[in-house]
LUMFIVEX-596125 format. One record per residue (C-alpha): x, y, z; residue in one letter. Coordinates in steps of 0.5 Angstrom, whole numbers, plus 500, padded with zeros to 3 digits. Example, Ala and Ser with C-alpha at 12.3 -4.5 7.8 and 13.67 -1.06 7.14 Angstrom:
% LUMFIVEX-596125
525491516A;527498514S;
***
This chain:
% LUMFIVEX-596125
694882720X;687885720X;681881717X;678887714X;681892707X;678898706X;676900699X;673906696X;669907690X;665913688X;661913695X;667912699X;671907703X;668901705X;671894710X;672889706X;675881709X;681881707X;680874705X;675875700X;676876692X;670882692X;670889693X;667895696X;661895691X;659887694X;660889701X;654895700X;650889697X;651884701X;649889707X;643892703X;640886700X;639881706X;633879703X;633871703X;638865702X;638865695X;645867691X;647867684X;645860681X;651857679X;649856671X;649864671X;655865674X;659860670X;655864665X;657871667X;665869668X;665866660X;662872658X;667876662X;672872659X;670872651X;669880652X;677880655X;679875649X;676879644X;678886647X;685883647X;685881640X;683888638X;688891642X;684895647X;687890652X;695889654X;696881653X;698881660X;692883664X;687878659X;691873660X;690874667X;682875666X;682868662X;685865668X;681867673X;675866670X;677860669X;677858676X;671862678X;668857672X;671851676X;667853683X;674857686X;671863689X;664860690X;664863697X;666870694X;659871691X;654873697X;649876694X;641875694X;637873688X;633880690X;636886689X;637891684X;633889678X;638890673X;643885677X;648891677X;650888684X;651881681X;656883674X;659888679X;661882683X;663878678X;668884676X;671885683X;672878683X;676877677X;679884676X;682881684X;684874683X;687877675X;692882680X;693877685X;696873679X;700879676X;703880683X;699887685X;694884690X;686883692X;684891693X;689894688X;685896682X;691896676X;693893671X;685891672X;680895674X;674891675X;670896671X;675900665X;678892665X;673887666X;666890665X;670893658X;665894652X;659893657X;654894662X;649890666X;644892663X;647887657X;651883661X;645880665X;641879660X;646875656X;648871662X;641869662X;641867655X;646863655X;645860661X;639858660X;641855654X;646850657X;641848661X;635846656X;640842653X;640838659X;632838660X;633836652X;637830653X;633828660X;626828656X;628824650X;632819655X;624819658X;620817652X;625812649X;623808656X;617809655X;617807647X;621801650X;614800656X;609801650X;613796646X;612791652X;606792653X;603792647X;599786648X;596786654X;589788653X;586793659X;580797660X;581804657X;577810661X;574817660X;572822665X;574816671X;570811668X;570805664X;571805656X;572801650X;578797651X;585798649X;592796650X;597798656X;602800650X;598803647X;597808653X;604808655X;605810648X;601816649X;606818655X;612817650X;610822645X;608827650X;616827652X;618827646X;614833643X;616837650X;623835647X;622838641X;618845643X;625847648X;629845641X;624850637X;624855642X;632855643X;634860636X;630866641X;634864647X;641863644X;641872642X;645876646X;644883649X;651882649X;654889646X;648894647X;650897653X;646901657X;639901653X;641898645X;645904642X;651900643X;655906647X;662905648X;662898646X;667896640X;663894634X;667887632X;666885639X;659883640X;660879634X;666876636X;665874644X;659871641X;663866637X;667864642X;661862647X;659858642X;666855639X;665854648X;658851649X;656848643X;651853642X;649858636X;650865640X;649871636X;648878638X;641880638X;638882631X;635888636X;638891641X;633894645X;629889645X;633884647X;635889653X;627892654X;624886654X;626878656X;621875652X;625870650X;626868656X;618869658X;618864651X;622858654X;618858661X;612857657X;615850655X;616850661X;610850663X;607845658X;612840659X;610841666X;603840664X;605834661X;609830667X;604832671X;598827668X;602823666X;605822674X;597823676X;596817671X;602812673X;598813680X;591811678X;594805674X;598803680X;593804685X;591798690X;595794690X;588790691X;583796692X;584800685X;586800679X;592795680X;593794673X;601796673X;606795679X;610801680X;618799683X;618799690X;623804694X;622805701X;616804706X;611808705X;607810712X;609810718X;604807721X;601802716X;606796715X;607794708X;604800704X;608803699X;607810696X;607812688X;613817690X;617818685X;610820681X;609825688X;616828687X;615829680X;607832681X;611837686X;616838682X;611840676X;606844681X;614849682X;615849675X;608853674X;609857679X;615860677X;611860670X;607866673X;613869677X;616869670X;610872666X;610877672X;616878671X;617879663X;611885664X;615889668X;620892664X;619900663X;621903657X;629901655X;630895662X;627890665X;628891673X;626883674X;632880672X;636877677X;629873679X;628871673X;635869672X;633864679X;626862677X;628860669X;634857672X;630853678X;626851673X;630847668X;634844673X;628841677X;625838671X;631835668X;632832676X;625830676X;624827668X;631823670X;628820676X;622819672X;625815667X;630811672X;627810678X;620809676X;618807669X;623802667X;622798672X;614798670X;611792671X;604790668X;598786671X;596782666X;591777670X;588784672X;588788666X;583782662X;578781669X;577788669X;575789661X;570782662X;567785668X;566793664X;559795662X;564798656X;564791653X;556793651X;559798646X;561792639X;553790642X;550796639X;552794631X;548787633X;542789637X;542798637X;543803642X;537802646X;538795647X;546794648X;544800654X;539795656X;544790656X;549795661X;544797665X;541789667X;549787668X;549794673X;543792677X;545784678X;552785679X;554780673X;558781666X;555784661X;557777656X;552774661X;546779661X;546778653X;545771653X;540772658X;537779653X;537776647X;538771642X;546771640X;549765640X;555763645X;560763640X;557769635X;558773643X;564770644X;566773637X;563780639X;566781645X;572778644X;578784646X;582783640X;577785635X;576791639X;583794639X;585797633X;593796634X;595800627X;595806632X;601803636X;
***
């Protein structure tokens, strides 16, 4: 038996291994395109098989299909959605700008795996042609762009449910927390003194406002191309297909799919898309602080901050016994770092749409997608590898607010501005507390200073 079948499409005849589920348009790509390692995301493909799948039910359901051939489509893309054929989509992420190359693969594997069950085999192209049958009612130019949305969209409810799962751990630290007085900072140096709740509570509503920014903007992401066709006029698709496809992606995803109230815009633009990379961006920001901040307060653990001890995971150097590194926070940091990156490659992206198509939407497709599974990866690690087993140093908090040139500020109510700083500056030079060199400056009492500087006084914990 020959490894190779021979297959034509309107450029020729072209050698496809005979093992695989592609066809002629494949094989050209994937000798085309040898660009880098990086494929279809699977999201997208499972997105791009059920998108095939409604459009089959729903051409069935009207007529435009025999019921034979849609049962055979569903079921193919069925296993292709269950990881089946994973090795039948070769394709690099950089081609084609429309994606032609992805959809076309995609509808050679389904229009072959539907005649192998209907018993014609891989290359026959009848009863199911990959695109008279499969790709019915369509063109890349929608299809691609409407996978994008919908993958997307599953995918945000993932980053949802991470990001709330990481305030809630940090809400539950703010609670733990909430009477441990510390020195609170601004510009790296010391300030008045807060709790270590009340900073960790800062963190919690980070997360949740991130939470609540990808909800908003998932309306826009969940419209669909999906019936435009090639530029939005909705040539040689049905008119009741759109409509009903997209209701069965949602009856699947649990997702409010819709058709696209303007066509040409959803195909000429992927702004929706630019839209959720922005909120990317912004949770990106957000983690990258919050990372940064876990790291200053643990550092030490005897020459920094030291004020909160981070789960030990592994060894930290290679050459210093003992030491332990803050990795979860690093990997978070790198993670955030990637994510703005791809913010700009997006952004690019989102720009470079001529007229009635963008031309960036496979890569698009890959860097959104990279982008809300890291970060999923990233808040789920975060929370479960790092933030819930916090601990504070409570004896470090409270030597650090005493030893403060901060703790002068309650003085100048007493004594004015020019003779707290006088206060500040003499405790600097000498090297003592800033409740030793008021006694020795002025004429307050011990226990009227005691009252003065006492932490509890200068905390106000309403804003808990």
């Amino acid at each position: 038996m020959s490894g190779f079948r021979e297959e034509k499409d309107s450029m020729g005849t072209v050698r496809v291994p005979s093992d695989k589920y592609y066809g002629a348009q494949t094989a050209r790509a994937a000798e085309n395109f040898r660009i880098s390692s990086l494929r279809m995301p699977r999201p997208f493909l499972r997105a791009l098989v059920l998108i095939k799948k409604a459009a089959a039910l729903v051409h069935g359901e009207l007529g435009l299909l025999e019921a034979d051939a849609v049962r055979a489509i569903a079921a193919a893309c069925d296993e292709a959605a269950e990881g089946r054929f994973d090795g039948d989509f070769p394709l690099d992420v950089y081609q084609t700008g429309s994606g032609t190359s992805w959809n076309m693969n995609v509808n050679e594997v389904i229009a072959n795996r539907a005649n192998e069950i209907l018993g014609t085999g891989k290359g026959a192209k009848s009863p199911v042609h990959p695109n008279d049958t499969v790709n019915r009612g369509q063109s890349s130019n929608d299809v691609i762009p409407s996978a994008m949305n919908v993958a997307a969209a599953c995918e945000a409810l993932k980053l949802i449910d991470a990001l709330q799962t990481l305030a809630e751990v940090f809400d539950a630290k703010a609670k733990e927390f909430a009477d441990v007085e510390k020195i609170g900072r601004t510009h790296l140096q010391d300030a008045v003194p807060m709790t270590l709740g009340q900073e960790f509570s800062a963190f919690a509503r980070q997360m949740t406002c991130g939470a609540h920014a990808v909800k908003e903007v998932l309306p826009r992401v969940t419209e669909l191309a999906l019936g435009g066709t090639a530029v939005g006029t909705g040539l040689n698709c049905d008119p009741h297909m759109p409509k009903a496809a997209a209701a069965k992606l949602s009856e699947w995803t649990k997702l409010p799919f819709k058709p696209a109230s303007n066509y040409f815009e959803a195909i000429g633009a992927r702004d929706s898309i630019v839209a959720l990379s922005g909120v990317l961006n912004g949770i990106a920001v957000s983690l990258m602080k919050i990372a940064n901040d876990l790291r200053l307060l643990s550092s030490g653990p005897r020459c920094g901050f030291a004020e909160i001890e981070l789960p030990s995971l592994q060894p930290g150097s290679s050459i210093m016994p003992g030491k332990v590194n803050p990795v979860i926070p690093e990997c978070v940091i790198q993670v955030c770092a990637a994510v703005m990156g791809k913010h700009v490659t997006i952004s690019v992206g989102g720009q470079t749409g001529p007229l009635q198509l963008n031309m960036m939407m496979p890569l698009m497709a890959y860097e959104i997608l990279e982008s809300l599974s890291i970060l999923t990866n990233a808040a789920d690690a975060l929370a479960k590898k790092c933030v819930a087993g916090i601990k504070a140093d409570r004896e470090q908090c409270r030597k650090q607010i005493e030893w403060s040139l901060a703790m002068v500020t309650p003085l100048a109510l007493k004594v004015g501005y020019d003779k707290a700083a006088q206060i500040a500056y003499a405790a600097y030079r000498e090297r003592i507390t800033v409740r030793e060199a008021a006694l020795k400056l002025t004429d307050i009492l011990p226990q009227e200073l005691d009252a003065l500087l006492n932490p509890r006084f200068l905390i106000n914990r309403e804003t808990m």
